[in-house]
N, C-alpha and C positions, 0 to 999 in steps of 0.2 A: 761293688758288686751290683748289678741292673738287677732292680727287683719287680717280679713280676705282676700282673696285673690279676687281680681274684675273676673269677668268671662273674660276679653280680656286679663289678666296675663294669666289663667287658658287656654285659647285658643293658646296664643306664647307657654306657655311651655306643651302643647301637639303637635306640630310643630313640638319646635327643639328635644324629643325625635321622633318621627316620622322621620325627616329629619337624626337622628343621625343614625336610624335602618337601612335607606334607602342607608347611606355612607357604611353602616357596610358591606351590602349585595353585594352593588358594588364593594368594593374593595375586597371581600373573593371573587365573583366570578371572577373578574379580575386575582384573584392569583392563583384559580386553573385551570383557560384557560393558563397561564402562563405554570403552573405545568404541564397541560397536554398538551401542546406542546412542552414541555423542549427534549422528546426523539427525538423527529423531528427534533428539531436545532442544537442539539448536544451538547457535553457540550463544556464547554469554555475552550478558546484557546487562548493564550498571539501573542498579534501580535504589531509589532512596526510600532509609528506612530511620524511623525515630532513634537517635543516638542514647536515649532513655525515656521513661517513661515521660511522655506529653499530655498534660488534661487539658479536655475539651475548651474551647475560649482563648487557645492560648494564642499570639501574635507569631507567628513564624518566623525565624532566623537560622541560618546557614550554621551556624554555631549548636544546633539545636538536635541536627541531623546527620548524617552518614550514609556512603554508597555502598551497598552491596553487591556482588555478581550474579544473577540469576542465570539459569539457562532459559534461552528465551521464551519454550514453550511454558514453562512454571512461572513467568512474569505475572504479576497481576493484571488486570487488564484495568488501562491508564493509569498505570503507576508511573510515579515522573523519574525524569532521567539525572535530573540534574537540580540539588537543594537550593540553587535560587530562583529555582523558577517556583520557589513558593514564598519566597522573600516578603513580607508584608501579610501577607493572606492569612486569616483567622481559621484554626484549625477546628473543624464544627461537630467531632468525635475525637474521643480520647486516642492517645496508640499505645500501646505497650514497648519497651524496649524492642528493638530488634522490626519492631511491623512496617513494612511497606507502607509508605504514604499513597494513595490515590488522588486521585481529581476529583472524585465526590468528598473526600474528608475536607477538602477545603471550600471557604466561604467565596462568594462570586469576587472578581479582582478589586473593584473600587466599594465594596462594603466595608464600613468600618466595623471593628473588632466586637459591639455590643448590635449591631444592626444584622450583623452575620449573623447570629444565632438565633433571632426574631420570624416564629413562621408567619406565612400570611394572615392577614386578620387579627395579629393580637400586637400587644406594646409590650416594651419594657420600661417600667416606672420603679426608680431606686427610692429603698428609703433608707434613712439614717439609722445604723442604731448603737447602741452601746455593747453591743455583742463582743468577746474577745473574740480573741485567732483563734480559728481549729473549733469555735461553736456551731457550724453552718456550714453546707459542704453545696455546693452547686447539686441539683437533682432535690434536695430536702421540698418540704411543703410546711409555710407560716400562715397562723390566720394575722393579719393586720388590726388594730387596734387604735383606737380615736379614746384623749381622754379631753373632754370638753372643763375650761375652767369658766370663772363667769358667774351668775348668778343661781344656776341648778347646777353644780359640777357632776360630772357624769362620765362613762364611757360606754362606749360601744364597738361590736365588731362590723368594719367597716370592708373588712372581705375574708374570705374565709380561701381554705389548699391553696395558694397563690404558690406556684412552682418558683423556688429561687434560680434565678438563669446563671447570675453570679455573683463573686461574694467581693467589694471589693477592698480593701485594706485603705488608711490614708497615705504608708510607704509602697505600695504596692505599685509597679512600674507594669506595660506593656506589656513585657515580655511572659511574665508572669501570669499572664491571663487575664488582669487587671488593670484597672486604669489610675493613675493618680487621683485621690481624695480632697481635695484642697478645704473642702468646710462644710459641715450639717447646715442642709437646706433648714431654712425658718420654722418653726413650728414642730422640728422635731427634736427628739432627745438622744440627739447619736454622735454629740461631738465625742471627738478622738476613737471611737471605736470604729465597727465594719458598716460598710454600706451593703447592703442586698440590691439586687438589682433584679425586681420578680418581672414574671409574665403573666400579665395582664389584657381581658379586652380592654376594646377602648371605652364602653359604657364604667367598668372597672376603675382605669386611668382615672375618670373624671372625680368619680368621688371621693379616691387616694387624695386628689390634688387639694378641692375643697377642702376636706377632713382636716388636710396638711395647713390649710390659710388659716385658722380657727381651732387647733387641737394638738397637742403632741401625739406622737405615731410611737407606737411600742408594736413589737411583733412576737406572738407566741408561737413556739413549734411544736407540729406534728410528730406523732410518733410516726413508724415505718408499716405500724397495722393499719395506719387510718387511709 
């Protein structure tokens, strides 16, 4: 025996066709405001974007990156087309996953990977130290430290806020942002740990250097108040 249908079944399933027609209408209009703003945006355009999170200093590789579709009016302007056309080149801001790379985030072509990050007028002078991994983050600020031995043993601070440009490991590869460690320059106390590599003027430089012929080099850090 066909059993019948209650009038509140009869009521839901005029609903959900109702609700289906209503989906139907929205998204065909949706798709031809789409359609009809398609010549306004432009068509699409491959534009390369960090495959995950990249920090500042890092050495560029195709492996690194990924292309995305832009519409062209939304492209960045000089964002690149193509991930090896950044191949070698020091990337001289961080990106976040998914960010467009530009032509200002990168270092001039034939710069190397620590000279790239170097503004005019100042050095970068590495010093040794016994710092672990994850003490030290690129951005921080150390004062430098001289402990003279000898006949008066002594120490003094031989610079003070020195911005860390970068931190580098002795396993730490290129790629990484880093350069291979191979051994604590003389005079200081940094074997097997991280090297910093601050920015410094050149007046600065110079007495880093001396300090260094004559003293072990210990670095203290700044809080994020100072």
């Amino acid at each position: 025996m066909r059993r019948r249908s209650s009038p509140v079944s009869k009521l839901f399933a005029a609903l959900a066709v109702a609700l289906g027609a209503s989906a139907f209408l929205v998204v065909h209009g949706y798709a031809a405001r789409v359609e009809a703003l398609a010549p306004a945006l432009g068509g699409p355009v491959p534009v390369v974007v960090a495959a995950t999170a990249i920090p500042r200093g890092t050495v560029l590789s195709s492996d690194l990156l990924d292309v995305a579709s832009y519409p062209a009016r939304f492209a960045p302007p000089g964002a690149l087309r193509r991930p090896d056309a950044s191949e070698g080149r020091t990337l001289l801001a961080g990106l976040a996953a998914g960010e467009p790379l530009t032509r200002t985030r990168l270092s001039p072509a034939r710069a190397g990977p620590v000279a790239a990050l170097v503004p005019a007028g100042m050095r970068a002078f590495p010093v040794a130290t016994s710092l672990t991994a994850g003490s030290v983050r690129a951005g921080d600020h150390v004062d430098v430290l001289a402990t003279f031995a000898g006949g008066q043993p002594h120490t003094e601070t031989v610079a003070s806020s020195l911005e860390v440009l970068l931190v580098l490991s002795p396993r730490a590869g290129p790629g990484a942002g880093g350069l291979v460690q191979t051994g604590a320059p003389t005079g200081t106390t940094g074997e097997g740990g991280q090297t910093l590599v601050l920015l410094v003027r050149p007046d600065q430089a110079e007495q880093l250097a001396y300090a260094r012929a004559f003293a072990d080099l210990t670095v203290s850090i700044q809080g994020p108040e100072e």
